[in-house]
N, C-alpha and C positions, 0 to 999 in steps of 0.2 A: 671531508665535509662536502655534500652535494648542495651545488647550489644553481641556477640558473635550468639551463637546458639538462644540464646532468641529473637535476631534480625528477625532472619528468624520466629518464631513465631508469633513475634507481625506483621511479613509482611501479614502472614496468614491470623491472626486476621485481621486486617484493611482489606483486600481484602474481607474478609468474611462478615463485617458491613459495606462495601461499596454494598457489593449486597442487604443485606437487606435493607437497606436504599433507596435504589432504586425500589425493586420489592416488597418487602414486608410493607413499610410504604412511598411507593409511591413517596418520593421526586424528586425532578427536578436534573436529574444529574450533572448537572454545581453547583450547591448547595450542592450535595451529597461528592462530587470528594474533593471541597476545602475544608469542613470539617473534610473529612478523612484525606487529606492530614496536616491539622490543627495536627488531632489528633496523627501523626505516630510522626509526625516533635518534637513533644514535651514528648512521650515518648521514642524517642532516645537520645542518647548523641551530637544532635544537639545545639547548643546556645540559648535560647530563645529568645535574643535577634537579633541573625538574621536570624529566622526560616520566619517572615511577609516577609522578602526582599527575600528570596530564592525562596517563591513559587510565589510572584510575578515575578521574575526574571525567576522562570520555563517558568511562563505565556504567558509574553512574549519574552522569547525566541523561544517558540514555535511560537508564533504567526508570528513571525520574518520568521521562514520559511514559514511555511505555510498560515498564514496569506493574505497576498495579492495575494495568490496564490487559494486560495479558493473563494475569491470575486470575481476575474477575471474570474476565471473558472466556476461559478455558473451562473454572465454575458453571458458567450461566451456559456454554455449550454441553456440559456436560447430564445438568437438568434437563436440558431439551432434550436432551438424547435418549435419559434412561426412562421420562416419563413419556416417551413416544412422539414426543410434540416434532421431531423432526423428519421422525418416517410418513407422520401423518401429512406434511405437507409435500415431503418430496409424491407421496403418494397423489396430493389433489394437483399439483404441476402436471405429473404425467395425465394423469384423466383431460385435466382443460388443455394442454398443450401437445401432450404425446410425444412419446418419448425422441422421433423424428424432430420435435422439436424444441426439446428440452433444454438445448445447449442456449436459446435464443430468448427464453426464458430467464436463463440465468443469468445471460451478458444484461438483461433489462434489469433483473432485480443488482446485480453491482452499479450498475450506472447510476439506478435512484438511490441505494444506500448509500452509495461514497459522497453522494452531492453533500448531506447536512453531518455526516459520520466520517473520521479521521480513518485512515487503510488498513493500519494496524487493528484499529478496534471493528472494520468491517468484515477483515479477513476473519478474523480469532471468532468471530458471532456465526458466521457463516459458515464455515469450514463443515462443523458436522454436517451440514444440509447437501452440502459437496460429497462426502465419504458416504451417505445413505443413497442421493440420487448416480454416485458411482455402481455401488451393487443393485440397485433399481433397474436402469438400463443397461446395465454394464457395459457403457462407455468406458472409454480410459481414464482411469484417475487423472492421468498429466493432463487432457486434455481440458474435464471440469478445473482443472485448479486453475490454466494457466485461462479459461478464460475468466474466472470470477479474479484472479489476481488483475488482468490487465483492463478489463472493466473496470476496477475500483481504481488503478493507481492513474488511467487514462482521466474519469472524472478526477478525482484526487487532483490533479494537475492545470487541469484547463474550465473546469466548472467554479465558480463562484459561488459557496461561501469558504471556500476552504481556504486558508493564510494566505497559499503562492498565488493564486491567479489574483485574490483583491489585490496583492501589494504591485502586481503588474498593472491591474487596471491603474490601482491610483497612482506609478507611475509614469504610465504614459499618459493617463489625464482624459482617459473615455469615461463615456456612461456607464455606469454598472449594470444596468439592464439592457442596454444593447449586447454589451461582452458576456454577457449570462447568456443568452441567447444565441448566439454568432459560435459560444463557449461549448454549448449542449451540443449543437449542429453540428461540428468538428469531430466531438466525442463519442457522438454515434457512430459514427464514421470511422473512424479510428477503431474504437471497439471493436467493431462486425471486421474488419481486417485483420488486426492484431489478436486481437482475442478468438472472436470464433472462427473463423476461416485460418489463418495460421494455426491454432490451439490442436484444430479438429486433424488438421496434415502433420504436425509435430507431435503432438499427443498420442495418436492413435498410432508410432512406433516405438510407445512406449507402455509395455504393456503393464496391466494394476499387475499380475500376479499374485504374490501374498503379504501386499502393503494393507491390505484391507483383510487380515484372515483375522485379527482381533477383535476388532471394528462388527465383523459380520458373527465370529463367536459371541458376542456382546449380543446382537439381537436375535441371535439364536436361543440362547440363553435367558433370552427375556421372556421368547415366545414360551419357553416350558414356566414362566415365573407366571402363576394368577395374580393377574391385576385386578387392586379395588375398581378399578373402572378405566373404561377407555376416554382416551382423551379426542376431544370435537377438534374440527381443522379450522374451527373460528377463533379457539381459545390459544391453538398452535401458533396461529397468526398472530396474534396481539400477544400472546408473549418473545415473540420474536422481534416483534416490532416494539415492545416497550422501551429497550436502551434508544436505538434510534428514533421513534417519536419525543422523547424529551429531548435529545439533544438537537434535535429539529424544532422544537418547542424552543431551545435557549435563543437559534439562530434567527426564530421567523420577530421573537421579543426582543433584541438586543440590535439586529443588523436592518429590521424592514418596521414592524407597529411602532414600538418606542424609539426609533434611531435618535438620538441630540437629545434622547433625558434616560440616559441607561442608568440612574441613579434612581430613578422611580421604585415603589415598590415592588411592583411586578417584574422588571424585568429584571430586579435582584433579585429575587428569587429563583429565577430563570437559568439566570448565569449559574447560578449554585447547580440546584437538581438537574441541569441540561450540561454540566460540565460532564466528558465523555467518560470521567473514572465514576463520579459520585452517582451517575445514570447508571453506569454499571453495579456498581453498589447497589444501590435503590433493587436493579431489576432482581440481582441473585438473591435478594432477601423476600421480594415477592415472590420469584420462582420456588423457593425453597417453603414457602405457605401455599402458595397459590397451585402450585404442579404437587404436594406432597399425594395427595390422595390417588396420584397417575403412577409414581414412581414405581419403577419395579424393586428397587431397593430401595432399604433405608437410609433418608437424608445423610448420614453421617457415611456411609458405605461410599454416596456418590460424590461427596468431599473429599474423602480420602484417594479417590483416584484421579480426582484434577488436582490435590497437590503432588501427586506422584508423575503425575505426566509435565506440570508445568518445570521444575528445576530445573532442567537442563537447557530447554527454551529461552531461559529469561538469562542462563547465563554466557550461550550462543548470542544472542541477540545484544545482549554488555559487552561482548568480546568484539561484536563488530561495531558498538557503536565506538568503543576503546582505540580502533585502527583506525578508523573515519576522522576521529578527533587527532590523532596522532600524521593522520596525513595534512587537517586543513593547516597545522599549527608549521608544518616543514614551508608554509607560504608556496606551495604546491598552485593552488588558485591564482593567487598572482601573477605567477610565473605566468600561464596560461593566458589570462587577460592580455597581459603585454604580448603574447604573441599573438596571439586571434586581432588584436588593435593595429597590427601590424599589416592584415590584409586586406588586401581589396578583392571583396564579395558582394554580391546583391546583396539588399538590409535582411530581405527576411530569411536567406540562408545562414547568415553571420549572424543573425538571432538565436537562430535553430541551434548552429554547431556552439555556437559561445554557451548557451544553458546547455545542448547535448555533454560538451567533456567539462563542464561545474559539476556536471551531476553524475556524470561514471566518475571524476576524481574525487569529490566531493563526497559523496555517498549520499545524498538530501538531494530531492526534489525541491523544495520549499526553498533551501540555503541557493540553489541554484538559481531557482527564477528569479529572488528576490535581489542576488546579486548581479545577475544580467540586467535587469527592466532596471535595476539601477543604473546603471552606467548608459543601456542604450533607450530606456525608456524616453526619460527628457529629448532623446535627441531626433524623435521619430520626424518632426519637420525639417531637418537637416537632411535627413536619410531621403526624403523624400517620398513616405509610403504612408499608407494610412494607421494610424497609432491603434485602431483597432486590431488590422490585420499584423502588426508588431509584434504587439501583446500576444496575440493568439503564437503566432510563432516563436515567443520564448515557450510559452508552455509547452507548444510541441516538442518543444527542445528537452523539459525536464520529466518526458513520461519515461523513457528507457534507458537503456544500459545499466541500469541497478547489477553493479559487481559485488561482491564480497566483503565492501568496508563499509555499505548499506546493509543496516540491523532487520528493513525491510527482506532480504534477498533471504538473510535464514529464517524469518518468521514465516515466510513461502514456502520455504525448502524444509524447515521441520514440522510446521505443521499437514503442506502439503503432503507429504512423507516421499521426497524427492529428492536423490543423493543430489551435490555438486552438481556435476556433468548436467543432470535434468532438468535441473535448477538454471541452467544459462540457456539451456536450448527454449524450455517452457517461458520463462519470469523475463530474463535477461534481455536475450534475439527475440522474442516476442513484442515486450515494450519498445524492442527500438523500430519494429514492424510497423509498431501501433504511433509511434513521433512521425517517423517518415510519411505515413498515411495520412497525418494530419496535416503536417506540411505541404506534400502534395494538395489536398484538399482547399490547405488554406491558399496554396498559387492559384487555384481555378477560381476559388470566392474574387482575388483579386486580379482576377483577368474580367469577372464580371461586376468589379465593385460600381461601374456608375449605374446599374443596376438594382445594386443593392443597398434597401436603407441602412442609414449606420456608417457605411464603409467610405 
């Protein structure tokens, strides 16, 4: 039975014959993921008897989020795809941007999506727009994914309104619209490093090859298919943007107009059609009227191959939230606490690394900041530093290291269509590119904090 220090060992071990297992004796990672997870669960001080219910209960609770979130969204990418709406905008990017600058483009359009939209549901909406603007420029696939991955999970983490950074703020007891702002500033910063300058050096030695030869059959294939009509790049755009404007619609009615009467008419409604599944919802049933006259197939042709592409996805993505769960339950996070509580660090690097290893052990960004800014938020006048610059430094802390027992790393790695290996050098050593950077950034903010309002 592992417990203490030897916990953290055996988390090693597992994470280490979960690679092999996968790269080295080739297994299916949905196969790989629940085995390990078999295997941690039973040399912990887990129950054996309720180790089968936990990782099912990881499973789907994972799937519970993400789940119908990822079928809707594969749906709704896949209408955009076959009614053109997404060649048609990768095509008006490169005209206003040009293709020299199309990577910078994208790191923008992630930043403002992940602000009011969850990563999962930014990545799965986006994604085709990535695999069209791949054969476009043909840039490197790795290079577009890993920067629209670390743009969103970079927002995702340190922009306000997304769960982990409010519970930071209103842990450590700043203004919300100061750390929204202080939040952005970071994140741009962050992004343009991690994302597109690493992305563009790590990417471009990994080349598309034939990840994209279906992809580009598909609109090969289109092109001989007569369309009732071409679709306009206005109509492209507001179907694109339709799930993310409601759900931006819930955020701007619940968190900022109505705040202290979300009981109102209005902003219950809000909550409903602005919640990230039922937006999805809403959007695939519009798409499916609203793109019919674009499609090159028929609606029923273009369902049928986003449930054929999602199954495997949703059950990668159960497998690891299954290990994820299986790890927090061995008291793995604790363990941790009590040793990180144990050092003596500067506050905002003890920030940084205390959310950095919650969140490669943990597999959640979210579960990580909200348990660091717990423990070190209150104590920001103790530490002696400014609570804004605290806060900003747990989130730096929970953008990278996404391993294997985060559901986000294969929703990257399958969809991106990025084995393992590519998957840590893109997703993984990217995000933790893009923490570092923000951390740097945030010691210069507070070398100039009497300088700067807020800090």
């Amino acid at each position: 039975m592992l417990e203490g220090y030897s916990l953290i060992v055996g988390f090693v071990i597992a994470l280490t014959l979960l690679f092999l297992l996968i790269i080295k004796f080739k297994w299916d990672a949905y196969i790989a993921l629940l085995v390990v997870a078999l295997g941690l669960g039973l040399v912990s001080a887990i129950p054996t008897r309720e180790l089968a219910g936990i990782i099912a209960t990881g499973f789907g609770n994972t799937l519970a989020g993400v789940g119908i979130l990822i079928g809707l969204g594969i749906i709704y990418g896949q209408l955009l795809a076959s009614s053109g709406a997404i060649e048609k905008i990768a095509v008006s990017m490169l005209k206003a941007f040009g293709v020299k600058n199309s990577p910078y483009a994208l790191a923008a359009t992630a930043t403002t999506v992940a602000i009011p939209v969850f990563f999962d549901a930014a990545f799965v909406i986006l994604n085709k727009l990535v695999q069209s603007l791949a054969l476009k420029t043909k840039l490197s696939l790795a290079t577009l994914v890993g920067i629209l991955a670390i743009g969103l999970i970079v927002s995702h983490s340190v922009i306000i309104p997304t769960p982990g950074p409010l519970v930071v703020a209103d842990q450590t007891g700043v203004d919300i619209g100061v750390f929204f702002l202080y939040g952005l500033l970071v994140a741009v910063v962050a992004t343009l490093v991690g994302g597109v300058i690493y992305s563009k050096i790590v990417g471009g030695r990994i080349p598309t090859g034939q990840r994209l030869a279906d992809a580009e059959k598909e609109i090969a294939a289109a092109a001989d298919i007569e369309q009732q009509k071409e679709i306009s790049a206005w109509l492209s755009y507001v179907m694109l943007a339709l799930p993310i404007v409601l759900i931006l619609a819930n955020t701007l009615m619940n968190n900022i107009i109505f705040r202290g009467n979300e009981d109102a008419f209005l902003p219950t409604v809000f909550a409903l059609v602005g919640d990230k599944n039922v937006a999805l919802l809403i959007s695939v049933i519009a798409g499916i009227y609203v793109l019919k006259p674009y499609l090159r197939e028929k609606p029923k042709v273009v369902l049928n191959k986003a449930f054929e592409a999602s199954g495997m996805i949703l059950l990668i993505t159960g497998a690891g939230g299954a290990f994820g769960s299986v790890v927090q339950e061995t008291g793995l996070g604790d363990q941790l606490i009590a040793v990180m509580q144990g050092l003596n660090m500067p506050a905002l690097l003890l920030a940084f690394v205390f959310a950095q290893i919650l969140r490669a052990s943990l597999g959640s960004a979210t579960v990580a900041l909200i348990t660091t800014s717990s423990i070190l938020g209150p104590m920001a006048g103790e530490l002696g530093v400014s609570p804004v610059l605290l806060g900003l430094a747990i989130c730096a802390g929970g953008i990278g290291l996404s391993l294997p027992n985060d559901s986000g790393f294969w929703v990257v790695s399958k969809f991106g269509r990025l084995s393992m290996v590519e998957t840590i050098k893109v997703w993984s050593i990217g995000g933790f590119v893009a923490g570092v950077t923000a951390l740097s950034f945030i010691y210069l903010l507070s070398l100039a904090s009497a300088y700067m309002p807020g800090l």
